[in-house]
Predicted model as a PDB file, atoms N, CA, C, CB and O in Angstrom, pLDDT in the B-factor column:
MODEL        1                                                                  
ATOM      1  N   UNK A   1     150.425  40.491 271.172  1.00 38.00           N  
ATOM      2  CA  UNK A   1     149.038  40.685 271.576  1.00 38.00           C  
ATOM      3  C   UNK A   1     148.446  39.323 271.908  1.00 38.00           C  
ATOM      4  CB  UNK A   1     148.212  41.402 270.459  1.00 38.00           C  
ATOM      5  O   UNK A   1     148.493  38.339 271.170  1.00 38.00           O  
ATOM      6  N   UNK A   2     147.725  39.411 273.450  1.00 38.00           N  
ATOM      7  CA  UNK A   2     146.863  38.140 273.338  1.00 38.00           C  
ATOM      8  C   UNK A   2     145.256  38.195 272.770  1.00 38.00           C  
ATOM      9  CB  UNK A   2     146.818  37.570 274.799  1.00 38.00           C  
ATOM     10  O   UNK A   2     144.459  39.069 272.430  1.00 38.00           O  
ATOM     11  N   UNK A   3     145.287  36.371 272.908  1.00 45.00           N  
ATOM     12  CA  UNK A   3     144.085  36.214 272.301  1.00 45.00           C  
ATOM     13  C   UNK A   3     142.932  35.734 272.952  1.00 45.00           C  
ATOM     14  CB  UNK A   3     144.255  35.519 271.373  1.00 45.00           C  
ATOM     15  O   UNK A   3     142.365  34.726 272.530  1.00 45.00           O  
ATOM     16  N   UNK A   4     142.419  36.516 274.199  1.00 45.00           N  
ATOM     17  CA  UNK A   4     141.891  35.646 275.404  1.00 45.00           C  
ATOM     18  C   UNK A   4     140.383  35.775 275.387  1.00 45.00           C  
ATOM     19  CB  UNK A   4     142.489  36.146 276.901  1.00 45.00           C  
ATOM     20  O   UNK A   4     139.832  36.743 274.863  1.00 45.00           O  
ATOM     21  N   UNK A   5     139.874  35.013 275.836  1.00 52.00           N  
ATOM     22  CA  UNK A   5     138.174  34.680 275.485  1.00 52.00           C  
ATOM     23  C   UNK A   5     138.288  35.765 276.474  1.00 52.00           C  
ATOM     24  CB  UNK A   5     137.117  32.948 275.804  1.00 52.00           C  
ATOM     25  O   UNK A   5     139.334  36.019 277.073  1.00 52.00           O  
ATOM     26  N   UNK A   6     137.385  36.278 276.597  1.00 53.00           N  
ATOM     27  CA  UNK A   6     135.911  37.160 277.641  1.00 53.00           C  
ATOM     28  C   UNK A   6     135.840  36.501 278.745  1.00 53.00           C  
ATOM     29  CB  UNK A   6     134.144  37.114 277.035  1.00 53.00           C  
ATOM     30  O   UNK A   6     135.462  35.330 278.756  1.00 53.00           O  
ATOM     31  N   UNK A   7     136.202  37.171 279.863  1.00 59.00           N  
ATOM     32  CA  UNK A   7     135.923  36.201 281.192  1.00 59.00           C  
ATOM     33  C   UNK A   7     134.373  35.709 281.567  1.00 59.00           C  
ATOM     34  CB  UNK A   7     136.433  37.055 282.539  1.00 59.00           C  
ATOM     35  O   UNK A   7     133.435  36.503 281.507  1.00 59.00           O  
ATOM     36  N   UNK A   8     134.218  34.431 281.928  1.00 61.00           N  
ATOM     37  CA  UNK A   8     133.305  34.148 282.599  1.00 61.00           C  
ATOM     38  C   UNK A   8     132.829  33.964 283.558  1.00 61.00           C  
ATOM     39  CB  UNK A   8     133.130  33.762 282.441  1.00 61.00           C  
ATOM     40  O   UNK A   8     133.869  33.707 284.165  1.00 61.00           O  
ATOM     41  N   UNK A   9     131.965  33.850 284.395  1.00 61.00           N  
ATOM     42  CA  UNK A   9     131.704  33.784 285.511  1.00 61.00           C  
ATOM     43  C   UNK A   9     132.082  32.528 286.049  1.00 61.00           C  
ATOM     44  CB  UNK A   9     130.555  34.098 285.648  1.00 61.00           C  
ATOM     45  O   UNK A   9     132.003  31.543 285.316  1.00 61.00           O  
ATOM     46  N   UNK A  10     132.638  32.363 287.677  1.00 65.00           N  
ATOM     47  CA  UNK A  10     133.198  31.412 287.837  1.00 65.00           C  
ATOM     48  C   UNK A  10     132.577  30.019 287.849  1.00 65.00           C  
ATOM     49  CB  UNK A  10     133.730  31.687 288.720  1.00 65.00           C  
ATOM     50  O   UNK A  10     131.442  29.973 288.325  1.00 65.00           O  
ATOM     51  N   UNK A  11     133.146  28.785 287.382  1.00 66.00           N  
ATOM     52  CA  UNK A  11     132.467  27.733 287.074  1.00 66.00           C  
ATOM     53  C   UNK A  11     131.668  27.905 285.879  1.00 66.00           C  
ATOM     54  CB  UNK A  11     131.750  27.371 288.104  1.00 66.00           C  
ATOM     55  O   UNK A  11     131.076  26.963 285.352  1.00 66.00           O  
ATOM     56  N   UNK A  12     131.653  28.518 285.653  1.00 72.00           N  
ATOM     57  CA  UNK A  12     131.374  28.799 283.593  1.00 72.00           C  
ATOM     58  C   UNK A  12     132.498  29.016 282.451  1.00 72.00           C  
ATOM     59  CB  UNK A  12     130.533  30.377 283.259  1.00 72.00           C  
ATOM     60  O   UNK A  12     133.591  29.564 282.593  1.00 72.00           O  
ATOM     61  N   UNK A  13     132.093  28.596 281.591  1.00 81.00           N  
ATOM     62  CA  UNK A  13     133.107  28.504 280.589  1.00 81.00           C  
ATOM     63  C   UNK A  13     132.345  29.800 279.175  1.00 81.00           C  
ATOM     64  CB  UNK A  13     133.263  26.470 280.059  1.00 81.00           C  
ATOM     65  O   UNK A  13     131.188  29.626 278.790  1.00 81.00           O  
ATOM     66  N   UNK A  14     133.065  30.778 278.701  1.00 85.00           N  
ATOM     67  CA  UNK A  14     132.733  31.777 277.930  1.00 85.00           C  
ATOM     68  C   UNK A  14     132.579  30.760 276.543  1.00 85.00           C  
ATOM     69  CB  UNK A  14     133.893  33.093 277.954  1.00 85.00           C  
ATOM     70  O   UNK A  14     133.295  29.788 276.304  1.00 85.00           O  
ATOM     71  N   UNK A  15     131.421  31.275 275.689  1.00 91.00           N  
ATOM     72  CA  UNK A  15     131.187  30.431 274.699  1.00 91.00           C  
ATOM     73  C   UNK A  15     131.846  31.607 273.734  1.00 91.00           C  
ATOM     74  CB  UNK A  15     129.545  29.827 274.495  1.00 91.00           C  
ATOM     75  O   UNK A  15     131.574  32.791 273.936  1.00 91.00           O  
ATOM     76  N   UNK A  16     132.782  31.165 272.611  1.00 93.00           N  
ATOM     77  CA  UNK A  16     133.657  31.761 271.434  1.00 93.00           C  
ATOM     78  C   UNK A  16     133.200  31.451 270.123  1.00 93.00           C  
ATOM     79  CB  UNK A  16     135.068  31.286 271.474  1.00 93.00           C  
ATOM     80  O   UNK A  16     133.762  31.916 269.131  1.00 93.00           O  
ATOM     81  N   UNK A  17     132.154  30.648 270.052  1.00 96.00           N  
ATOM     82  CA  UNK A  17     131.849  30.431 268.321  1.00 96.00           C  
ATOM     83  C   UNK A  17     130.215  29.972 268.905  1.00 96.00           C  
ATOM     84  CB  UNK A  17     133.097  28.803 267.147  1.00 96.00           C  
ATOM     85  O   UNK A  17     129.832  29.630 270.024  1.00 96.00           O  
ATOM     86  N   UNK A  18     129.616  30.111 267.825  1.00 96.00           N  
ATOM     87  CA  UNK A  18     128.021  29.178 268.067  1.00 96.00           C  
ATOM     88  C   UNK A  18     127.519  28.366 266.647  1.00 96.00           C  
ATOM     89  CB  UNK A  18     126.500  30.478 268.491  1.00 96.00           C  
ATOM     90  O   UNK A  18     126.541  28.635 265.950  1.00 96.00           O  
ATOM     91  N   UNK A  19     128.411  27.406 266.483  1.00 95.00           N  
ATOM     92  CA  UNK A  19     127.977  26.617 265.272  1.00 95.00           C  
ATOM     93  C   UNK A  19     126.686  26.095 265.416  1.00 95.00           C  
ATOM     94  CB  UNK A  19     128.863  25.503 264.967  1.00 95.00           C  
ATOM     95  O   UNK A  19     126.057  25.610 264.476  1.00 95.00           O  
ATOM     96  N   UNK A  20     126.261  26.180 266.600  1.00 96.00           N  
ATOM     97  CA  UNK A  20     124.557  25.874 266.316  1.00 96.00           C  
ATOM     98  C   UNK A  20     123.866  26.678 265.580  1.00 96.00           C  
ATOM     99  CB  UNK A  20     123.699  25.883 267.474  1.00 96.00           C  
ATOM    100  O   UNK A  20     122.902  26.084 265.096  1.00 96.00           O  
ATOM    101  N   UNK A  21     123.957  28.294 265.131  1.00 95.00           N  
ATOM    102  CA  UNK A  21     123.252  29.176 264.302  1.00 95.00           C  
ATOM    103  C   UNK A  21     123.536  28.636 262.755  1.00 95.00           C  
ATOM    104  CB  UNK A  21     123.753  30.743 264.592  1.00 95.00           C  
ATOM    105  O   UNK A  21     122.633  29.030 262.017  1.00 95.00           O  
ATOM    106  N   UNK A  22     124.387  27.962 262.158  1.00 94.00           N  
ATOM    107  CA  UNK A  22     124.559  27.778 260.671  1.00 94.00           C  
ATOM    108  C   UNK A  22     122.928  27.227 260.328  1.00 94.00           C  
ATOM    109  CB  UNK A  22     125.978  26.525 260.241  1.00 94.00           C  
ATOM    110  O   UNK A  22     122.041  26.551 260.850  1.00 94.00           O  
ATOM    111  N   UNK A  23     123.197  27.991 259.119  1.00 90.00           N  
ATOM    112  CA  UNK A  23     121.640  27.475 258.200  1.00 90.00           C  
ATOM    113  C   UNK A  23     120.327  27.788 258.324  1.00 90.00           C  
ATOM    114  CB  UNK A  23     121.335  26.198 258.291  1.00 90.00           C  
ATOM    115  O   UNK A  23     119.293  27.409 257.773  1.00 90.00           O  
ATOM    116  N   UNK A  24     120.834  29.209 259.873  1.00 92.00           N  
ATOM    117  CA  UNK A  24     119.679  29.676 260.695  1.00 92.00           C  
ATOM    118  C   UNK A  24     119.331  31.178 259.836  1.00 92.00           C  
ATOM    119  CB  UNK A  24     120.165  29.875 262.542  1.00 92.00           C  
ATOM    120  O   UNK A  24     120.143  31.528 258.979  1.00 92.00           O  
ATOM    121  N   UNK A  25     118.226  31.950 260.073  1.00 91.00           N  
ATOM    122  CA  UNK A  25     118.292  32.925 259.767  1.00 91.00           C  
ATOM    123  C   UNK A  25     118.952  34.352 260.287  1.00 91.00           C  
ATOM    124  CB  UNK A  25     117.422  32.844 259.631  1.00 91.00           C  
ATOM    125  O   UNK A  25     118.634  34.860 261.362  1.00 91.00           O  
ATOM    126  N   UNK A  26     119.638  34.760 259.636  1.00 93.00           N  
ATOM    127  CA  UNK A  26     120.728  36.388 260.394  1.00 93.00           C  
ATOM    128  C   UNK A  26     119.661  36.319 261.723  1.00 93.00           C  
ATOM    129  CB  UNK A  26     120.633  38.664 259.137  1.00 93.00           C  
ATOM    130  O   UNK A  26     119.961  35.618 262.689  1.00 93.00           O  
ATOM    131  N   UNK A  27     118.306  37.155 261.698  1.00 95.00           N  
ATOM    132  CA  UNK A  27     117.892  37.333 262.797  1.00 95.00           C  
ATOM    133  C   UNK A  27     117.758  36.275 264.252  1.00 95.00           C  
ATOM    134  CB  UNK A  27     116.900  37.741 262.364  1.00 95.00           C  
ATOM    135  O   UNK A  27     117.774  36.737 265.393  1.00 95.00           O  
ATOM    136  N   UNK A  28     117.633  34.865 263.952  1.00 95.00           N  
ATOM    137  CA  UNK A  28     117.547  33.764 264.999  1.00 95.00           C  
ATOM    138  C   UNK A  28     118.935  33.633 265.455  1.00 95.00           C  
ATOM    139  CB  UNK A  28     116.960  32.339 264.449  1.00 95.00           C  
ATOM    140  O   UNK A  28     119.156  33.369 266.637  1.00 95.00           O  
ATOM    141  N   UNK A  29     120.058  33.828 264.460  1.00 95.00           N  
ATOM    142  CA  UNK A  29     121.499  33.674 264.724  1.00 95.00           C  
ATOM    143  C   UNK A  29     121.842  34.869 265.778  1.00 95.00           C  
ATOM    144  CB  UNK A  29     122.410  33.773 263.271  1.00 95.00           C  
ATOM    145  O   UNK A  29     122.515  34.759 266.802  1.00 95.00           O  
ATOM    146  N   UNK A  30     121.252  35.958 265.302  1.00 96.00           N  
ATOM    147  CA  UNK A  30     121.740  37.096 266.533  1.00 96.00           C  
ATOM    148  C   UNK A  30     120.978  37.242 267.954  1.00 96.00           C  
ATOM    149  CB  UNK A  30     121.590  38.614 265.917  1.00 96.00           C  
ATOM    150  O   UNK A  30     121.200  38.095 268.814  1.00 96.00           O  
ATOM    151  N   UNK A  31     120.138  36.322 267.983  1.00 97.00           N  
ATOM    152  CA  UNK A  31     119.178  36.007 269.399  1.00 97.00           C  
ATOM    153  C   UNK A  31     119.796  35.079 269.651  1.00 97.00           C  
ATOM    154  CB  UNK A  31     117.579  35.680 269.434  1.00 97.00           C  
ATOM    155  O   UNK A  31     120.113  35.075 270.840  1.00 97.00           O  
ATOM    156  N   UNK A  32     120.164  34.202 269.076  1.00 97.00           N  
ATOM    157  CA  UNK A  32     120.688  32.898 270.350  1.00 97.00           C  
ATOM    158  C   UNK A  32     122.152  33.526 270.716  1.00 97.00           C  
ATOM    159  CB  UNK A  32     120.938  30.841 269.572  1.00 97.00           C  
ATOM    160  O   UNK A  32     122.715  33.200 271.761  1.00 97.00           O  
ATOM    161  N   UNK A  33     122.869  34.658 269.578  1.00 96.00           N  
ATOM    162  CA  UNK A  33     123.778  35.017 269.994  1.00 96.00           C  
ATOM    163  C   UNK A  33     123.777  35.687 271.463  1.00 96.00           C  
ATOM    164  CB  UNK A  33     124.150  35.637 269.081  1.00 96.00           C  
ATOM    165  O   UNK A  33     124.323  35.252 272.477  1.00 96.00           O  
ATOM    166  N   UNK A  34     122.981  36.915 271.296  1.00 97.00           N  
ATOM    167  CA  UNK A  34     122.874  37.339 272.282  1.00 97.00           C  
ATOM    168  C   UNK A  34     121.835  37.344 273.428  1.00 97.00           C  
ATOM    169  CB  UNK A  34     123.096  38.102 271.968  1.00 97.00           C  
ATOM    170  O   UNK A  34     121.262  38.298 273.955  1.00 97.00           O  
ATOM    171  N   UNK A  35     121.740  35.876 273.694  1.00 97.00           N  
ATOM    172  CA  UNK A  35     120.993  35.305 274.963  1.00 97.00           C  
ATOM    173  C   UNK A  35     122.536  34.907 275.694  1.00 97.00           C  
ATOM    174  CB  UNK A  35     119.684  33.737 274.602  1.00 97.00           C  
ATOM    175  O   UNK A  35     122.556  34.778 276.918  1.00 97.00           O  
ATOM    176  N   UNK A  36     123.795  34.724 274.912  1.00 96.00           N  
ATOM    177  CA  UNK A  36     124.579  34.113 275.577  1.00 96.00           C  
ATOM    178  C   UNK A  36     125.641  34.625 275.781  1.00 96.00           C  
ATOM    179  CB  UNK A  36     124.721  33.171 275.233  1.00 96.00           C  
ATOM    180  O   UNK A  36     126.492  34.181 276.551  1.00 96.00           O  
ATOM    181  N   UNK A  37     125.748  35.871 274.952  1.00 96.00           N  
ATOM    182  CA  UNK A  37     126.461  37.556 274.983  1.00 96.00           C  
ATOM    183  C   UNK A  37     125.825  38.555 275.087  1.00 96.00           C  
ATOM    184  CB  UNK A  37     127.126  38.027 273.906  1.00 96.00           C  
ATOM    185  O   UNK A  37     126.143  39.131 274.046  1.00 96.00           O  
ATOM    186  N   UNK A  38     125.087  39.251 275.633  1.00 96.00           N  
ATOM    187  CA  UNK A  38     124.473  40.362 275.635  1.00 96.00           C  
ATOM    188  C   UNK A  38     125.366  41.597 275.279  1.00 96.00           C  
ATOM    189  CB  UNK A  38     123.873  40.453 276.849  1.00 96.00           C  
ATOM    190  O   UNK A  38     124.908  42.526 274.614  1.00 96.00           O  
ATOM    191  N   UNK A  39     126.198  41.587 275.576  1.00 96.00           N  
ATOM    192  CA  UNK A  39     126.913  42.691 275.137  1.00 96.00           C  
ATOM    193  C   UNK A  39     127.521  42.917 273.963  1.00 96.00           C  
ATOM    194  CB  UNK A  39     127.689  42.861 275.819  1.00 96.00           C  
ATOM    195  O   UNK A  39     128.111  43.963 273.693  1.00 96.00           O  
ATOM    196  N   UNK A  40     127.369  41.668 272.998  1.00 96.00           N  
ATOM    197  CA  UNK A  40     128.208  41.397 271.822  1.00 96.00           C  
ATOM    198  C   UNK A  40     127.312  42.738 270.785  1.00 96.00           C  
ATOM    199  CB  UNK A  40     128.084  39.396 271.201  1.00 96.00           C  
ATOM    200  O   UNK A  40     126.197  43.260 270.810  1.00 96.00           O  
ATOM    201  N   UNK A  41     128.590  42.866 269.925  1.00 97.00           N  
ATOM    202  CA  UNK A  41     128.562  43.758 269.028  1.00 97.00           C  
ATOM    203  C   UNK A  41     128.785  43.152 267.666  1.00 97.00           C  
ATOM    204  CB  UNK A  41     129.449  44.730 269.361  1.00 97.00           C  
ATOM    205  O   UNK A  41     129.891  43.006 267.147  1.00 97.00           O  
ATOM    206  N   UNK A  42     127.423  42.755 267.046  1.00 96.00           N  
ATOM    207  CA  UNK A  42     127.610  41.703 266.010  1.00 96.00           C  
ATOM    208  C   UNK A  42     127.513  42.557 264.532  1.00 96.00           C  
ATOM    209  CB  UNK A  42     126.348  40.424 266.187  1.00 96.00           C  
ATOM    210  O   UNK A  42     126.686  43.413 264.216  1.00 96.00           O  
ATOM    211  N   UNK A  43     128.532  42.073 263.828  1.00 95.00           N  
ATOM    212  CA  UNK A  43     128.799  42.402 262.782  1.00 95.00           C  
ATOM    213  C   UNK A  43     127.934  41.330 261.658  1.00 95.00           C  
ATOM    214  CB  UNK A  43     130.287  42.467 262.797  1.00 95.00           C  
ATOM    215  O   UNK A  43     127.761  40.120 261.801  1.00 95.00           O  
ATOM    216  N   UNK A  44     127.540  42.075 260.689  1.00 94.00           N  
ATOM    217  CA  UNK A  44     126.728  41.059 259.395  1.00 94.00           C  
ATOM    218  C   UNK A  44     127.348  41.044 258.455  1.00 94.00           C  
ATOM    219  CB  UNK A  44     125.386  41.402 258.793  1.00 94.00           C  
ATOM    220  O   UNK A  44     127.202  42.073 257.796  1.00 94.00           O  
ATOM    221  N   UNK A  45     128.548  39.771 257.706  1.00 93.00           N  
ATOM    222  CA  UNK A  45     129.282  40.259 256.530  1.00 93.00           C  
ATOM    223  C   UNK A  45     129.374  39.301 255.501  1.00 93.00           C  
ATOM    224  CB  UNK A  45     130.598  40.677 256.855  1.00 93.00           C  
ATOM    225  O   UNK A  45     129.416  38.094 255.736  1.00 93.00           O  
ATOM    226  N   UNK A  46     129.407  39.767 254.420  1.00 93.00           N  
ATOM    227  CA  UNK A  46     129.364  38.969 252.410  1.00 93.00           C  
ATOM    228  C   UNK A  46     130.311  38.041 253.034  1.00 93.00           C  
ATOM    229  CB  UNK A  46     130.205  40.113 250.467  1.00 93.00           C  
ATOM    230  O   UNK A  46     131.084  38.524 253.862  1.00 93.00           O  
ATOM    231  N   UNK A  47     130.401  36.379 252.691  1.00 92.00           N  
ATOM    232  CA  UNK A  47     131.626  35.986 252.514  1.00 92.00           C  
ATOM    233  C   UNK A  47     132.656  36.573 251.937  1.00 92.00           C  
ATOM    234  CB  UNK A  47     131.573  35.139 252.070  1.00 92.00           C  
ATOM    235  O   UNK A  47     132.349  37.305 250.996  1.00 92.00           O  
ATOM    236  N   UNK A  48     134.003  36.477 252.243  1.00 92.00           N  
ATOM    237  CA  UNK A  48     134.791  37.280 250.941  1.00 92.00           C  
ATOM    238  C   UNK A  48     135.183  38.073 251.111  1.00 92.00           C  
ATOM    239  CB  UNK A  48     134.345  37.683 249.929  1.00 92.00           C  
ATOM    240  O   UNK A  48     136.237  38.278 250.510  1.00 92.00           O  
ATOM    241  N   UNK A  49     134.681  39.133 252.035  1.00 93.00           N  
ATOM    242  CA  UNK A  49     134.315  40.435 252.405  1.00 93.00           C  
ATOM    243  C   UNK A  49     135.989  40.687 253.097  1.00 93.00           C  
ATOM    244  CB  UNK A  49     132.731  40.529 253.565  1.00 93.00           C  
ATOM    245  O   UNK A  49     136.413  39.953 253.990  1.00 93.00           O  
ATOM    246  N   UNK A  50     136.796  41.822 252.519  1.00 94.00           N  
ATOM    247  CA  UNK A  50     138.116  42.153 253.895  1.00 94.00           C  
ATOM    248  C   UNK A  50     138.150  42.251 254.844  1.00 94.00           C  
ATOM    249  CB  UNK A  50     138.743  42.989 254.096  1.00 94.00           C  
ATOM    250  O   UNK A  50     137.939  43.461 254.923  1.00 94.00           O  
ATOM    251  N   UNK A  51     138.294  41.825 256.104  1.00 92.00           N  
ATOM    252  CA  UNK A  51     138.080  42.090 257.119  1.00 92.00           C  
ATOM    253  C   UNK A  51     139.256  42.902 257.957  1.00 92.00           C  
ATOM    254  CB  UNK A  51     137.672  41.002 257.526  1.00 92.00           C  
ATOM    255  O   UNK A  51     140.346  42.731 257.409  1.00 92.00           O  
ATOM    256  N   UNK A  52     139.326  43.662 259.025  1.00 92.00           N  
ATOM    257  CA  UNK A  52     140.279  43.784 259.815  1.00 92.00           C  
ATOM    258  C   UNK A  52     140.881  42.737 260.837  1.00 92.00           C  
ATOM    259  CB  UNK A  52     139.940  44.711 260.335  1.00 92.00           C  
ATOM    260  O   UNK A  52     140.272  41.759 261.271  1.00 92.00           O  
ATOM    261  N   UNK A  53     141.806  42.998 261.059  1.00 93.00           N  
ATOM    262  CA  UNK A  53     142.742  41.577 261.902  1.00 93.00           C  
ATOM    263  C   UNK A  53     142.420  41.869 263.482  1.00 93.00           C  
ATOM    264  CB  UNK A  53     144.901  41.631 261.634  1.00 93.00           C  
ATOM    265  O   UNK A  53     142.638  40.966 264.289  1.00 93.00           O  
ATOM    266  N   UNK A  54     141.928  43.066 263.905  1.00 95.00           N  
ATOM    267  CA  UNK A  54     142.054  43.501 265.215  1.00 95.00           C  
ATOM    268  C   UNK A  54     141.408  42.391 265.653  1.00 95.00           C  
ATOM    269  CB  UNK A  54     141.515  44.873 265.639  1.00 95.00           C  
ATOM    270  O   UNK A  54     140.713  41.757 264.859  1.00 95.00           O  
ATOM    271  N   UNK A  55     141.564  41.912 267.233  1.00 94.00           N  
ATOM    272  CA  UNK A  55     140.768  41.000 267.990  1.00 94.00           C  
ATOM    273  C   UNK A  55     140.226  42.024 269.305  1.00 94.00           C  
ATOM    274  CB  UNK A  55     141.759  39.558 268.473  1.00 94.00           C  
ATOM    275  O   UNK A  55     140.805  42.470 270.295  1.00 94.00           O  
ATOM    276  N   UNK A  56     138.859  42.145 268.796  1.00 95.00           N  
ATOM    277  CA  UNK A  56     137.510  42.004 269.702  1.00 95.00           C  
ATOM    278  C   UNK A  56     136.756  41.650 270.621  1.00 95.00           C  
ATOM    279  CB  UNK A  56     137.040  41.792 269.503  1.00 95.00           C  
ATOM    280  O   UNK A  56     135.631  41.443 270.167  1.00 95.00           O  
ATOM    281  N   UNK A  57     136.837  41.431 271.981  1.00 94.00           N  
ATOM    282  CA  UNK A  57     136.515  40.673 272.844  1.00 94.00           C  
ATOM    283  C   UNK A  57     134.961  40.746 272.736  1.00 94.00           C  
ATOM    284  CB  UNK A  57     137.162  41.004 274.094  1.00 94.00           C  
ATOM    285  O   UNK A  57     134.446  39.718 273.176  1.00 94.00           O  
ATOM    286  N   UNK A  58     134.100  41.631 272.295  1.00 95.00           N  
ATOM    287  CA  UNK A  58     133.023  41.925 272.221  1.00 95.00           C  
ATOM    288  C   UNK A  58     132.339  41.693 270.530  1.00 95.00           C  
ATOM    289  CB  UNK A  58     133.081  43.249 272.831  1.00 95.00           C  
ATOM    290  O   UNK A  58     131.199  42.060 270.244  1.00 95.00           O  
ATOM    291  N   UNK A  59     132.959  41.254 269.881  1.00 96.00           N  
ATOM    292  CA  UNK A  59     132.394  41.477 268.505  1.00 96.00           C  
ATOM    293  C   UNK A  59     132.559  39.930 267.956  1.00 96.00           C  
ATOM    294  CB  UNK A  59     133.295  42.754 267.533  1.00 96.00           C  
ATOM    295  O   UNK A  59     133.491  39.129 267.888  1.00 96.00           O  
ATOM    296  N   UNK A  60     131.344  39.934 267.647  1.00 96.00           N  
ATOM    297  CA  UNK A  60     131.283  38.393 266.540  1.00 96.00           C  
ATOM    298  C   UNK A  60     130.674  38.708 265.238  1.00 96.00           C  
ATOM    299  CB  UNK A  60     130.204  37.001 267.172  1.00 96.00           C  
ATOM    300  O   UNK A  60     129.717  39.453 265.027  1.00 96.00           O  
ATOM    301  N   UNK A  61     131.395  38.009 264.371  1.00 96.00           N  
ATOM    302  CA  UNK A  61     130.913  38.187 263.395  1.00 96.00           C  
ATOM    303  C   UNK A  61     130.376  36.917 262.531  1.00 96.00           C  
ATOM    304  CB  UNK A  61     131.743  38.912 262.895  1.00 96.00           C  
ATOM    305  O   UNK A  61     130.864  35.788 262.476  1.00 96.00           O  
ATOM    306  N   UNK A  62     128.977  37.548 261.730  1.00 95.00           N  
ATOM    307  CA  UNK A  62     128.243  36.327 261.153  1.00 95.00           C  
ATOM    308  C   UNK A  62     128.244  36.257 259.590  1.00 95.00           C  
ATOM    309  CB  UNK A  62     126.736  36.339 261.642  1.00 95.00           C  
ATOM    310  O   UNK A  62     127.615  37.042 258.879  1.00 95.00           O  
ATOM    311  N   UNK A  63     128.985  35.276 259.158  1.00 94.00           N  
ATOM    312  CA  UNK A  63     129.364  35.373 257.904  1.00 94.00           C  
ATOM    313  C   UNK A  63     128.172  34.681 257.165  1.00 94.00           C  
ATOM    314  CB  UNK A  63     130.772  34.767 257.678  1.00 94.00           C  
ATOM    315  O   UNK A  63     127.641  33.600 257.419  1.00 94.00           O  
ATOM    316  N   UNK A  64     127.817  35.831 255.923  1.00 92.00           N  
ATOM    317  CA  UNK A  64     126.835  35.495 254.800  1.00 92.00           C  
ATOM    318  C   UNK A  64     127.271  34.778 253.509  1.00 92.00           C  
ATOM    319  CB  UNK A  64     126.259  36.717 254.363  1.00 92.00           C  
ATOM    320  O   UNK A  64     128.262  35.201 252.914  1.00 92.00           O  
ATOM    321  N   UNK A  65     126.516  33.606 252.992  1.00 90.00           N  
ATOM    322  CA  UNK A  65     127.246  33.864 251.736  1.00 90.00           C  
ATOM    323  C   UNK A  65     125.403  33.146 250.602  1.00 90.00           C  
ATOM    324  CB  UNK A  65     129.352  32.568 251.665  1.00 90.00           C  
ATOM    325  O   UNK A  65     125.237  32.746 249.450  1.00 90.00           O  
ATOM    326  N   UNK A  66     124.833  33.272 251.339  1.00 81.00           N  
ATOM    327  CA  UNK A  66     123.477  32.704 250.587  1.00 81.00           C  
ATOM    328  C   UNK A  66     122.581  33.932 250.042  1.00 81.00           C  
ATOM    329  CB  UNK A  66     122.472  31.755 251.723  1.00 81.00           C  
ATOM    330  O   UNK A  66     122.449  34.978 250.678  1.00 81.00           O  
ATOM    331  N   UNK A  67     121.838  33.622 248.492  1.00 81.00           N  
ATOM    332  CA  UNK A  67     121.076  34.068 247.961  1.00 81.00           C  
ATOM    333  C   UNK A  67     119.519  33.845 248.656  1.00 81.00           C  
ATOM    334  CB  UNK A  67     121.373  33.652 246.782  1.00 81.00           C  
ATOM    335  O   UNK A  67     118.849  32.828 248.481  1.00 81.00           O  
ATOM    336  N   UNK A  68     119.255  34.585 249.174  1.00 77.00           N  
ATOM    337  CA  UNK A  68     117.653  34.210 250.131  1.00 77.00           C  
ATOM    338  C   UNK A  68     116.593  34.466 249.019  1.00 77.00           C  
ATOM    339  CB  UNK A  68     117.216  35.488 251.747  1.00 77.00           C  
ATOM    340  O   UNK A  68     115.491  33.939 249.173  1.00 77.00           O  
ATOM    341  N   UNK A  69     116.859  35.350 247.735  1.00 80.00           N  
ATOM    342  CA  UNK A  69     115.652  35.337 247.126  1.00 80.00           C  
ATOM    343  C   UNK A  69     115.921  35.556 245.714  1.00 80.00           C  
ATOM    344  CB  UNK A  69     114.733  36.300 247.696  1.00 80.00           C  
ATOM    345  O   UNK A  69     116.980  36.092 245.390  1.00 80.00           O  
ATOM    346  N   UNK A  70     115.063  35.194 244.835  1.00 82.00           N  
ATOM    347  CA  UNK A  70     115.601  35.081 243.510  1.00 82.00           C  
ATOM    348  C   UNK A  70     115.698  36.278 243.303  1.00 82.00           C  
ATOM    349  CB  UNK A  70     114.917  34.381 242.488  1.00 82.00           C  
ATOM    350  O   UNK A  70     114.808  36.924 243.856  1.00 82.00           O  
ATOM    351  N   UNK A  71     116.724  37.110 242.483  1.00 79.00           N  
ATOM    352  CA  UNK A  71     117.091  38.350 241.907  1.00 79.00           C  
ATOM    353  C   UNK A  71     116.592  38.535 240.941  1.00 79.00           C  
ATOM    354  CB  UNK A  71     118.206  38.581 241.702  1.00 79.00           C  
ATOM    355  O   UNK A  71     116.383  37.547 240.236  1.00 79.00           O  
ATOM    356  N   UNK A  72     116.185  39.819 240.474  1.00 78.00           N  
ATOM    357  CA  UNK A  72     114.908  39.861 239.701  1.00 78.00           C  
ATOM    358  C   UNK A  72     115.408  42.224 239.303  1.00 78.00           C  
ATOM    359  CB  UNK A  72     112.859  39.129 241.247  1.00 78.00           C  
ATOM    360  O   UNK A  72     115.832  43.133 240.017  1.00 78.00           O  
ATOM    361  N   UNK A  73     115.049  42.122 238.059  1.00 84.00           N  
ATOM    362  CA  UNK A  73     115.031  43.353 237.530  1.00 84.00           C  
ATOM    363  C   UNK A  73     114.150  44.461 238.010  1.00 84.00           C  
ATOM    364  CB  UNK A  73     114.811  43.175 236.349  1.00 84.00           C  
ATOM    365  O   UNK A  73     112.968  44.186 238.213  1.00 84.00           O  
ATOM    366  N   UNK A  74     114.632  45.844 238.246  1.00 85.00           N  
ATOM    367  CA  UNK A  74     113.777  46.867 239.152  1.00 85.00           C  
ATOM    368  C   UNK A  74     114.453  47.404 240.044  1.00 85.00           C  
ATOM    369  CB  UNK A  74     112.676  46.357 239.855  1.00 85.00           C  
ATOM    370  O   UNK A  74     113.931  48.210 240.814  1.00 85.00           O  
TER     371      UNK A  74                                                      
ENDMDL                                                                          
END                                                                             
């Protein structure tokens, strides 16, 4: 099986990761995502979390691993 980026339009290069979203919030991370994929099918997941091995030409996934708010009884 190959492993081939998403074609781009010619004289463009398909973007495959966006390390500019780290440290951003899920929601700002999935807008800059998809200003630059529209079609992407973004997955939200626990660090840690099992994943499947299949490769996706359409699917990115944004890995969580932060406490956003203190945990609290109730």
């Amino acid at each position: 099986m190959s492993c081939v980026a998403p074609k781009a339009p010619a004289g463009e290069e398909k973007k495959t990761s966006w390390p500019e979203v780290v440290g951003k919030s899920i929601e700002e991370a999935k807008e800059i995502i998809l200003k630059d994929m529209p079609d992407a099918d973004i997955d939200v997941l626990p660090a840690g979390l099992a994943m499947t091995l299949d490769f996706r030409t359409n699917r990115v996934r944004i890995i969580v691993d932060t406490v956003a708010t203190s945990p609290s009884i109730g």
